[in-house]
FIKE-173638 format. One line per field, with one value per residue: chain; x, y, z of N, C-alpha, C in turn; residue number from 0. Coordinates in steps of 0.2 Angstrom, whole numbers. Atoms other than C-alpha are relative to their C-alpha. Layout:
REM residues N
cadena	[A;...]
n.u	[X;...]
n.v	[Y;...]
n.w	[Z;...]
ca.u	[X;...]
ca.v	[Y;...]
ca.w	[Z;...]
c.u	[X;...]
c.v	[Y;...]
c.w	[Z;...]
num	[NUM;...]
END
This chain:
REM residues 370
cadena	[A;A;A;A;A;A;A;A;A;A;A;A;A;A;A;A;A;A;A;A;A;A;A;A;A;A;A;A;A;A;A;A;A;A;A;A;A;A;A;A;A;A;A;A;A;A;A;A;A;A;A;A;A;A;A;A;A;A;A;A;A;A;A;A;A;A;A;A;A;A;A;A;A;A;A;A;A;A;A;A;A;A;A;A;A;A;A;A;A;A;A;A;A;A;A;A;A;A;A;A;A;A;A;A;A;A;A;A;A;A;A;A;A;A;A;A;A;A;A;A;A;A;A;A;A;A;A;A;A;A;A;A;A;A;A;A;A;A;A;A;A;A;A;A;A;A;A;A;A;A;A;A;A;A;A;A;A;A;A;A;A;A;A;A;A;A;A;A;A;A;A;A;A;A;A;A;A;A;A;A;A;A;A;A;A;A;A;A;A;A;A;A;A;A;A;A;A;A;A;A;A;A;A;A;A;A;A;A;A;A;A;A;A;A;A;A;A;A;A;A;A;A;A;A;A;A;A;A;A;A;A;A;A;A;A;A;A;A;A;A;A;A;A;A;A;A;A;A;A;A;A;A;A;A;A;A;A;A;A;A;A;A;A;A;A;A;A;A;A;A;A;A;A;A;A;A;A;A;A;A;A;A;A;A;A;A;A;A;A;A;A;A;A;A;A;A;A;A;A;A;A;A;A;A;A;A;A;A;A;A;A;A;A;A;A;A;A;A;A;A;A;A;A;A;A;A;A;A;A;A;A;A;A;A;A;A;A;A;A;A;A;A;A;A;A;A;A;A;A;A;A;A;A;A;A;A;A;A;A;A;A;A;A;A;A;A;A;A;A;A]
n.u	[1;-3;-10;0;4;-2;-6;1;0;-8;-5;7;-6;-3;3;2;-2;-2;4;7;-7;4;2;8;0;-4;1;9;1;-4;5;4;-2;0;6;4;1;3;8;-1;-2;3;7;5;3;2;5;6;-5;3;4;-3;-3;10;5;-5;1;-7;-3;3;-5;-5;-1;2;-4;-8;3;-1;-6;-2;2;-3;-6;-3;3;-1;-6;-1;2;-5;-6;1;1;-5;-4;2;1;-6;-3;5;-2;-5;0;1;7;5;1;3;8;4;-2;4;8;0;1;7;6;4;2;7;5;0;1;5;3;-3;1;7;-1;-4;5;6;3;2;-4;-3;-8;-2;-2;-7;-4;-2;-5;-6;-3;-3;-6;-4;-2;-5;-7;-4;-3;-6;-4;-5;-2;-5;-5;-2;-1;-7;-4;-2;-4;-6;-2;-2;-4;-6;-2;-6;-7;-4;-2;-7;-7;-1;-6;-6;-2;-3;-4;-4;-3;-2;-7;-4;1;-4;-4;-2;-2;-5;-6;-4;-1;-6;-3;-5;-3;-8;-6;-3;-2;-8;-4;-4;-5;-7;-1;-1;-7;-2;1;6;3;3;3;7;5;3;4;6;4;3;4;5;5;2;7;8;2;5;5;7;-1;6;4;-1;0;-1;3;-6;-4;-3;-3;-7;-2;-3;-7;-5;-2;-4;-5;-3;-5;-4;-5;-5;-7;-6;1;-1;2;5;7;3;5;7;5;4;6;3;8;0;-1;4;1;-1;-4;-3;-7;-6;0;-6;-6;-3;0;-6;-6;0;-2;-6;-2;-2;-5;-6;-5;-2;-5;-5;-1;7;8;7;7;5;7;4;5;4;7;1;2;5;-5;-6;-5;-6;-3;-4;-7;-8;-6;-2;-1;8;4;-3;6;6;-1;0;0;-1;7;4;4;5;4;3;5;2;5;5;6;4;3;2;0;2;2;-6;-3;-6;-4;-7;0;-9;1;-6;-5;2;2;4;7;5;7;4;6;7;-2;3;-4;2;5;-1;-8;1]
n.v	[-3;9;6;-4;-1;5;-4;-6;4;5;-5;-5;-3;-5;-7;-9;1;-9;-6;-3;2;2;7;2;-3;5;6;-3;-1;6;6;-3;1;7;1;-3;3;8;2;-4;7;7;-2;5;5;-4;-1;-6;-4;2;-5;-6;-2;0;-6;-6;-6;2;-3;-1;7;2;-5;2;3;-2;-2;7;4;-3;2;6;1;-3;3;8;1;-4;4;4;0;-1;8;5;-2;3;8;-2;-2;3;6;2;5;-2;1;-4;-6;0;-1;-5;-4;4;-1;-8;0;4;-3;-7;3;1;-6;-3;1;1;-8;-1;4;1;-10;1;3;-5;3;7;6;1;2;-3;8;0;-5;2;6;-2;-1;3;0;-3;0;7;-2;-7;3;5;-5;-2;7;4;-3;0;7;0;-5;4;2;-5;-1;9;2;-7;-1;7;-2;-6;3;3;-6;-2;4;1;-8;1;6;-5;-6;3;4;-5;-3;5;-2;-7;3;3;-5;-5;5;1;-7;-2;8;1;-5;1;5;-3;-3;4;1;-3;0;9;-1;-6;1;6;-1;-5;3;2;-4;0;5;-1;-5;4;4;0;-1;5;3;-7;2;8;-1;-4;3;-2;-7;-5;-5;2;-3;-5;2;5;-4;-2;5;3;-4;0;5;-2;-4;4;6;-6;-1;5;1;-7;-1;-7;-3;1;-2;0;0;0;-4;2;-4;6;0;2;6;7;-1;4;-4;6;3;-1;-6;-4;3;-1;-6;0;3;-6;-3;3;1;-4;-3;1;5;-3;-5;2;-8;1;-1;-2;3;0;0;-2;3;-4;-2;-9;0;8;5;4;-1;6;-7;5;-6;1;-7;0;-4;-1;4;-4;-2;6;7;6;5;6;7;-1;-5;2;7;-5;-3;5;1;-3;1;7;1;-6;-3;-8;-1;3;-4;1;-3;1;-6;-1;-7;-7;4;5;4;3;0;3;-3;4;-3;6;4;8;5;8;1;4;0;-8]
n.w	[-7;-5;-3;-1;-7;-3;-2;-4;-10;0;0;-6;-3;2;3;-1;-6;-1;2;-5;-7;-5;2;1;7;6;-1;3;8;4;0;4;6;3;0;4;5;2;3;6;6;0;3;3;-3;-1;6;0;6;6;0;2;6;4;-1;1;-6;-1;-5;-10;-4;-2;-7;-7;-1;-4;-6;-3;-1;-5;-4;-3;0;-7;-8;0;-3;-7;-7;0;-1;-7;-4;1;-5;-9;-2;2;-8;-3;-2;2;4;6;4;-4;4;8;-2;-3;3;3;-3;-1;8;-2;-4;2;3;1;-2;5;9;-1;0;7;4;2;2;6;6;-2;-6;1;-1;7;0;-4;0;3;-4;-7;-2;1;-6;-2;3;-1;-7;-2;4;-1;-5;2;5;-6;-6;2;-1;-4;1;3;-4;-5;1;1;-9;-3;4;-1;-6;1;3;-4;-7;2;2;-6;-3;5;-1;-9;2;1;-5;-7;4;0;-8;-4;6;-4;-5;0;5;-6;-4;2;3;-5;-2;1;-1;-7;1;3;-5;-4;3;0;-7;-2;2;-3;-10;0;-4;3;6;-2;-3;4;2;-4;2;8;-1;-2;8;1;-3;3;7;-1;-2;3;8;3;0;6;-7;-7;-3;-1;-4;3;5;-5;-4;9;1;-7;-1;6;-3;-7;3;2;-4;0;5;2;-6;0;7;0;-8;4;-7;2;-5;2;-2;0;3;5;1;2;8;3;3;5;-3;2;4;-1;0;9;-2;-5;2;4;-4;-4;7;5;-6;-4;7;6;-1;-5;-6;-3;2;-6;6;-3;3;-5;2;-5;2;2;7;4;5;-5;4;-2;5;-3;2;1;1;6;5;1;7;9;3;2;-5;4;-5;3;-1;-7;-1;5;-1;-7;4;4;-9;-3;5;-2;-8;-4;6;3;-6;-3;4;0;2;0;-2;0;-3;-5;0;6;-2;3;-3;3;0;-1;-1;-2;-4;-1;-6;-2;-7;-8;-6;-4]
ca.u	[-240;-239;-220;-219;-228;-217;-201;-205;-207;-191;-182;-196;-180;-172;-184;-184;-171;-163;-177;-187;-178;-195;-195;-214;-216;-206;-213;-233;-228;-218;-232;-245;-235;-234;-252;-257;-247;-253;-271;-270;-262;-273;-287;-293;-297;-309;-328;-336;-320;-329;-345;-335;-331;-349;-356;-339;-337;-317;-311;-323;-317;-303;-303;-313;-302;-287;-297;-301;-284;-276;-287;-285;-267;-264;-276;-272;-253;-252;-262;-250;-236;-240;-244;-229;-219;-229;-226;-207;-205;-218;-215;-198;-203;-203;-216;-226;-223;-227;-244;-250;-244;-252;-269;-267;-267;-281;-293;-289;-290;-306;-313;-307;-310;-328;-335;-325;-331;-349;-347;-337;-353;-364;-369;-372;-365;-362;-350;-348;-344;-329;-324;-322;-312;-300;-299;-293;-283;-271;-271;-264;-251;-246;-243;-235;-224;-218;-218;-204;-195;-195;-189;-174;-169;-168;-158;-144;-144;-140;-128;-119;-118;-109;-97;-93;-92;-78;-69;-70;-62;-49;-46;-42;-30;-23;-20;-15;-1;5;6;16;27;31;34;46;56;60;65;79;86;89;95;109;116;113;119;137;140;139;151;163;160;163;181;184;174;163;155;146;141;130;123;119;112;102;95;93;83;73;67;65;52;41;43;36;24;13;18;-1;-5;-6;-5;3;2;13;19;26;32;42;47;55;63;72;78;85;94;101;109;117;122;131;140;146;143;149;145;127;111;97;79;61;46;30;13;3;-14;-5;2;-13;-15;-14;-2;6;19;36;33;46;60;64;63;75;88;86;92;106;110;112;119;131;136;137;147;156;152;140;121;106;91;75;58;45;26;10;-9;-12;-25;-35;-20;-8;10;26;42;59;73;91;107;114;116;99;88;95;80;74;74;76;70;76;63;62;56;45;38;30;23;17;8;0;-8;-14;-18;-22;-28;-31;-30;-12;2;22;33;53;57;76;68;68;75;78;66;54;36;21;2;-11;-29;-40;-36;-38;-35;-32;-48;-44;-26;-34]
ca.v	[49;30;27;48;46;30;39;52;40;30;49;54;57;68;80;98;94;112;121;119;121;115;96;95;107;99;81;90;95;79;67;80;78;59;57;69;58;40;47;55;37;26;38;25;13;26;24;42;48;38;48;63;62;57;73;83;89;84;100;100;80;83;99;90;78;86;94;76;71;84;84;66;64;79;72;53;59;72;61;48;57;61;41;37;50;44;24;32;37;25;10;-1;-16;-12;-24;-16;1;-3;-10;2;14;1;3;21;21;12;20;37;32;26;41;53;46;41;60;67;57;60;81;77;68;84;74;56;39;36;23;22;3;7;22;11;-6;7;17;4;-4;10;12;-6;-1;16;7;-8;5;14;-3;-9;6;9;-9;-4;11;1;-11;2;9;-8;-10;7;6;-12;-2;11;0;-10;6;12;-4;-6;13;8;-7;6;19;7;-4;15;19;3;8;23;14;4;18;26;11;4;21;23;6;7;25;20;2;14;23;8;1;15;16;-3;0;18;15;-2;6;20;6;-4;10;13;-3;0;14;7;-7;4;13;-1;-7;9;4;-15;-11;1;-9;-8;9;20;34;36;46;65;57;43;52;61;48;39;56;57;41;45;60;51;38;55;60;46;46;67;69;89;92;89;99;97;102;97;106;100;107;93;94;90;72;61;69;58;62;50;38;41;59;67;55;61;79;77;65;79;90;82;76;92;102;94;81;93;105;96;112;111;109;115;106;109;103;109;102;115;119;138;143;125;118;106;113;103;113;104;121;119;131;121;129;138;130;135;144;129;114;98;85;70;53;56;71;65;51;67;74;57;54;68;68;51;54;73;78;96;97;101;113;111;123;126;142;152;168;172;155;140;127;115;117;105;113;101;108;92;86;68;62;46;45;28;34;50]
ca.w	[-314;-305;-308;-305;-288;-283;-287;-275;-260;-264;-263;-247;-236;-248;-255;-254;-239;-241;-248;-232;-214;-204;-205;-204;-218;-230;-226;-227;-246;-251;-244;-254;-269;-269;-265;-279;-291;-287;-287;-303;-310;-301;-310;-322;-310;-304;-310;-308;-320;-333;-330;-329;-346;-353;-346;-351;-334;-333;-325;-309;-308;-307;-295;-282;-284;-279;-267;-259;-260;-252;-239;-235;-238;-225;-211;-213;-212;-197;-185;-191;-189;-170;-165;-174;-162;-146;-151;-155;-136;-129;-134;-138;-149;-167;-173;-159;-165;-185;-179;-171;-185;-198;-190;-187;-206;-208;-197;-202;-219;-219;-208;-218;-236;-231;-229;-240;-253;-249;-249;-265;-274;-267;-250;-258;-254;-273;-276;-258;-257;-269;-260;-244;-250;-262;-246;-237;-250;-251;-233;-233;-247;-239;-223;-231;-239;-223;-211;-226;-228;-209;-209;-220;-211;-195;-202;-212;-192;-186;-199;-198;-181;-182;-192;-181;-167;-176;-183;-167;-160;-174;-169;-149;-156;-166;-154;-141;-154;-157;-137;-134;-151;-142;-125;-131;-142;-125;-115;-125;-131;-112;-106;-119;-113;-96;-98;-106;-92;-80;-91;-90;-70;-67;-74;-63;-47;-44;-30;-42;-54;-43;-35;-54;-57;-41;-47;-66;-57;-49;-64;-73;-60;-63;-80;-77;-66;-75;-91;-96;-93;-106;-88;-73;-60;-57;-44;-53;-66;-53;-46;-64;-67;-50;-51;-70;-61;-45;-59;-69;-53;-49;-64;-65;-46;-43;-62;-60;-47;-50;-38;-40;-34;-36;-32;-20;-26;-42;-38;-42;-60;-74;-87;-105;-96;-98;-104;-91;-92;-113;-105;-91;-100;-114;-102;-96;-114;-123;-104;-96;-110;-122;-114;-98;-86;-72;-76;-65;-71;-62;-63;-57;-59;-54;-59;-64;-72;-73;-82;-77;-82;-81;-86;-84;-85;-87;-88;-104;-120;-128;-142;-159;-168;-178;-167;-174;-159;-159;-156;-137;-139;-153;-146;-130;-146;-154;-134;-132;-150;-145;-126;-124;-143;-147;-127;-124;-128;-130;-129;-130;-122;-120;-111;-95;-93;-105;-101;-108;-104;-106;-105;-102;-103;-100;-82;-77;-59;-52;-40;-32;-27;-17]
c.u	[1;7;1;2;7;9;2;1;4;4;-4;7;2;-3;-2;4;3;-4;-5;2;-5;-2;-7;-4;1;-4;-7;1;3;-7;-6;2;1;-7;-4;2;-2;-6;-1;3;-2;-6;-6;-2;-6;-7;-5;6;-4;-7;1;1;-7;-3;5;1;6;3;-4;3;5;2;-2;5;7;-3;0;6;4;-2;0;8;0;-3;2;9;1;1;4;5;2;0;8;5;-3;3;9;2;-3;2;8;1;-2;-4;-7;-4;-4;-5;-5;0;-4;-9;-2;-1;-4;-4;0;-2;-6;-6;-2;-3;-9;-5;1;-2;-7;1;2;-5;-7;-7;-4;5;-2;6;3;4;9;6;6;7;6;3;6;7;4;2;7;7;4;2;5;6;4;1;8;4;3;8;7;2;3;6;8;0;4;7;6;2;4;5;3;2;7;4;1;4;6;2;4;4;3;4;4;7;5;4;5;8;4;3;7;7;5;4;5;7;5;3;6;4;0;3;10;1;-1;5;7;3;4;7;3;0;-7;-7;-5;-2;-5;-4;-5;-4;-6;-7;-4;-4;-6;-6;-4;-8;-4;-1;-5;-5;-6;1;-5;-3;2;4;4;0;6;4;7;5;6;5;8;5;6;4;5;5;3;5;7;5;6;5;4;0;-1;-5;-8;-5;-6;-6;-6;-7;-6;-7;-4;-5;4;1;-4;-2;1;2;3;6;3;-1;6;9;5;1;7;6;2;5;6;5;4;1;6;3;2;8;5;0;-7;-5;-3;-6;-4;-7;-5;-9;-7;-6;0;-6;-6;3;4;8;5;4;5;6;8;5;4;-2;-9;0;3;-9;-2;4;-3;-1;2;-8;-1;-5;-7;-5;-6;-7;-6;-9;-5;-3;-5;-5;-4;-2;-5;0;7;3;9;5;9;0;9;-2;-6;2;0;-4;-6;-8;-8;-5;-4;-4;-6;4;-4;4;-2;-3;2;6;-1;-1]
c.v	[-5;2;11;0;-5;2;4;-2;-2;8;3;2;7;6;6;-1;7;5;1;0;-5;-4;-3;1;-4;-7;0;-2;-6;-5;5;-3;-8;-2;4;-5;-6;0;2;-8;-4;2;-6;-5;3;4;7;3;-2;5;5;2;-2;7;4;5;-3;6;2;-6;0;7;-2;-6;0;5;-6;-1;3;2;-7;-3;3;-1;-5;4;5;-6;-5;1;1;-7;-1;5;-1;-7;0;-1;-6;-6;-4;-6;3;-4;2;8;1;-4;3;8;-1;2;6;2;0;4;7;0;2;6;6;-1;0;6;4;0;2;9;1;0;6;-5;-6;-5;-4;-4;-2;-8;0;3;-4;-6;4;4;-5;-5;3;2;-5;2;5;-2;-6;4;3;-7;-3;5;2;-6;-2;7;-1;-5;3;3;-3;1;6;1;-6;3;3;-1;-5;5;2;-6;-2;7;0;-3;5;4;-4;-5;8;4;-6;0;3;-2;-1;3;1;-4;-3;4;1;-4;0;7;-1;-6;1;4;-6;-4;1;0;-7;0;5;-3;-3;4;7;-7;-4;4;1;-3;-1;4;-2;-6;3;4;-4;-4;5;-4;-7;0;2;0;0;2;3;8;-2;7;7;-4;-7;0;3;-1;-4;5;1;-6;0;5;-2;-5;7;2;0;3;9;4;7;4;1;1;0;1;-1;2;0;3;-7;0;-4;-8;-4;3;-5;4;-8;-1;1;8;6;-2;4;5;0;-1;3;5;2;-3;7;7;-4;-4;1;3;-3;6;-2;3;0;-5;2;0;0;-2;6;1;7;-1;-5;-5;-3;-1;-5;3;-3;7;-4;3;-1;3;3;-3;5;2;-5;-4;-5;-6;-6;-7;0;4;0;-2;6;0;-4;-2;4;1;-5;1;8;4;7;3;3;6;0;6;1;8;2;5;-1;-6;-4;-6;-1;0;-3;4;-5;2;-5;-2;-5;-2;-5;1;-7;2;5;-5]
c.w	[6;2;4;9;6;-1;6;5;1;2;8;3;-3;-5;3;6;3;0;7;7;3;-4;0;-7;-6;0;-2;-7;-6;0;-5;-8;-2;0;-8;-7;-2;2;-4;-4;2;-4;-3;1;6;-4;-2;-3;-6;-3;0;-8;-5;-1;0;6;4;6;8;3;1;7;6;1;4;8;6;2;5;7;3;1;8;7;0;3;4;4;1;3;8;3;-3;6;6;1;0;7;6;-1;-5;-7;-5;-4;3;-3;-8;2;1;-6;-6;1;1;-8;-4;0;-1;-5;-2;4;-3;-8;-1;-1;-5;-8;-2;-1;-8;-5;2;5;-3;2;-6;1;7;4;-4;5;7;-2;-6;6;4;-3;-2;7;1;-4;3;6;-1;-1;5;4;-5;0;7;4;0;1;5;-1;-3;6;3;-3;1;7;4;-1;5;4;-2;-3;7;6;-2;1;8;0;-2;3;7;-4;-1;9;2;-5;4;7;0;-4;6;4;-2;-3;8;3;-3;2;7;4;-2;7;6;0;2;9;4;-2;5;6;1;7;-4;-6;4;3;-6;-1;4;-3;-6;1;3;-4;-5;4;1;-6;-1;3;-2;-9;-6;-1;-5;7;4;1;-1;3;-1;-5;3;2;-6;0;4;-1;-6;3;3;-6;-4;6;1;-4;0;6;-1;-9;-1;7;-4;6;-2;6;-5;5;3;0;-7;-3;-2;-6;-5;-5;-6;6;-4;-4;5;0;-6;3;4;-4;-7;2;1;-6;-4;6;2;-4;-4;3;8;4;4;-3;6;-5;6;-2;7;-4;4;-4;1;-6;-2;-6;3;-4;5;-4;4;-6;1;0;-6;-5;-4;-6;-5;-1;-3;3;-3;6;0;4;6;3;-4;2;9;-5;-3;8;2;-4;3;6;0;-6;1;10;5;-4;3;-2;3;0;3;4;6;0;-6;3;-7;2;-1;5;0;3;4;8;2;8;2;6;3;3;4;7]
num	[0;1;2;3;4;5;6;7;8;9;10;11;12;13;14;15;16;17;18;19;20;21;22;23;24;25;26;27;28;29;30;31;32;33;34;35;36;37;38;39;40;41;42;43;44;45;46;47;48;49;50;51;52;53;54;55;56;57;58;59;60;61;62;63;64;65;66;67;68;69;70;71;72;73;74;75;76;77;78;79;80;81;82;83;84;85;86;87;88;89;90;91;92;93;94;95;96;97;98;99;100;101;102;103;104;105;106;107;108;109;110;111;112;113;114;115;116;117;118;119;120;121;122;123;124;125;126;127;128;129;130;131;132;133;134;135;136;137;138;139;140;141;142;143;144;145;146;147;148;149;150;151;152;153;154;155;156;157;158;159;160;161;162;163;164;165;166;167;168;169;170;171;172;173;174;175;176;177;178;179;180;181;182;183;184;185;186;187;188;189;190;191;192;193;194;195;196;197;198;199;200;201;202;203;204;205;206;207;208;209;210;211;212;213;214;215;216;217;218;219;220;221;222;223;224;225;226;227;228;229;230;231;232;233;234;235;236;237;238;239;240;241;242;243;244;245;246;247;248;249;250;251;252;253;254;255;256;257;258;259;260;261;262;263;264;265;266;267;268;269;270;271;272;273;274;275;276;277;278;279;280;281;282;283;284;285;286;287;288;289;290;291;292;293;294;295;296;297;298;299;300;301;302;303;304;305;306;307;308;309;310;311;312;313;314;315;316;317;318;319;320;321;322;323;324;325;326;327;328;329;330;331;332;333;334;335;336;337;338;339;340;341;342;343;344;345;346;347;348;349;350;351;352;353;354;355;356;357;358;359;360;361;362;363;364;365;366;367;368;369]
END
């Protein structure tokens, strides 16, 4: 019944955790249940058992017994469990708390076991000297027993929460090594097709290549400036993508319109950088460079709804039914996993017009730039 009793309390967390919803309940009939079996196994140290069995009168000893028990288990631990949620709220030091808890222990203990004892013996203080210093010797155990286990609950806290605070930093490293991945997909990709048409210009008409280079400098210096943002502003974004058109221009002059209309509430929103550039030079990529016939591009940027859409149309050729993106388009999708998860929606549309339309449900404005 000991080792029985001492199982019970090692498992005290997890017993009956389903069977009982009401976490008081549950906790009442556990602590009954362990108490019944370490007094039941300290029995034999327990000298009115002995008398008990002289005068053959086992079944009342042990009925008052568990009578006893049951009643001092469930008063000793209520009262408890009420100081321990006052010393919970009340006070912050934890050998404060487990003192008070400890002593709490104790004192009902002995208040309860004391009367109890004497109602027990048919209103004698029989034994009453034992009564008191095993009283309190299990007091001390039952409180040593919780002060150690609280002990080593605080510390697995500690410890899991070390963890989580390192997975959680090794998760920001993470998602900020992949943000920078991503950064650098986009910025090389465009450097070398826009580095080929100043190329071809610089041979034609030098006066359209430095304009480019102008222009491709000044793109570039969006790109350096906000080097260590994961965001930038609409406005910025607008700003990048206009500047990617003006270089297009350049190069197919007549062949290439393009108009942007944007909503001014919307420019201080925050949005994954570099998210309309791939969009645009998408555009311009698989319109005008596919087919060599004027292209319209228009992007348009506006809140509807408590969303913040951004939709970049075209008049080149419509999406084939399965669309195969390539790594600029990827890297939209890879960003807003990262930046705007489960908060975000992309869609490729041929009807009523063909455009591109990003859906961004969570909005973030830059408050110092207002």
């Amino acid at each position: 019944m000991l080792l029985a009793g001492l199982y019970l309390l090692a498992k005290f967390s997890r017993l009956f955790r389903y069977q009982f919803k009401n976490e008081l309940l549950r906790k009442n009939i556990v602590v009954w249940l362990i108490s019944i079996c370490l007094a039941f196994g300290l029995l034999p140290t327990n000298p009115d058992l002995y008398t008990a069995i002289s005068k053959q009168n086992l079944p009342h000893f042990f009925a008052i017994e568990l009578v006893a028990v049951t009643v001092e288990a469930l008063f000793v631990f209520n009262i408890s469990w009420l100081v321990v949620k006052y010393v919970h709220r009340k006070i912050r030091s934890f050998r404060a708390r487990m003192a008070i808890v400890l002593l709490t222990i104790i004192i009902c203990t002995l208040i309860i076991c004391v009367p109890v004892k004497y109602f027990a013996d048919n209103r004698s203080f029989k034994n009453v000297e034992f009564t008191i210093l095993f009283s309190f010797y299990s007091s001390c155990m039952t409180g040593l027993i919780y002060v150690t286990m609280s002990y080593v609950d605080l510390e697995r806290k500690r410890k899991l929460n070390e963890k989580e605070l390192e997975v959680s930093r090794l998760q920001g490293l993470k998602t900020k090594a992949e943000l920078e991945t991503l950064h650098s997909k986009v910025n090389p990709h465009f450097l070398y097709n826009a580095l080929n048409s100043i190329a071809d210009l610089s041979i034609t008409d030098g006066k359209k290549a430095r304009k480019m280079t102008i222009a491709l400098a000044d793109l570039f210096r969006f790109s350096i400036n906000y080097s260590e943002n994961n965001f930038s502003t609409i406005k910025e974004e607008v700003e990048m993508a206009e500047v990617y058109l003006q270089i297009e221009k350049i190069r197919f002059e007549d062949k290439l319109s393009y108009s942007i209309h944007v909503d001014e509430e919307a420019n201080y929103y925050l949005v994954p950088r570099f998210i309309l550039q791939p969009i645009v030079e998408n555009a311009v990529k698989h319109g005008l460079k596919a087919t060599g016939q004027l292209t319209q591009i228009i992007l348009e940027v506006k809140i509807k709804d408590g969303q913040l859409i951004l939709s970049v149309a075209d008049t080149g050729p419509e999406f084939p039914a399965e669309l195969n993106p390539g790594y600029g388009v990827k890297s939209i999708f890879d960003k807003l996993d990262l930046l705007f998860t489960d908060n975000y929606e992309l869609h490729f549309k041929n009807e009523p017009r063909k455009e591109v339309s990003i859906y961004l449900k969570k909005l973030m404005k830059n408050e110092p730039a207002i």
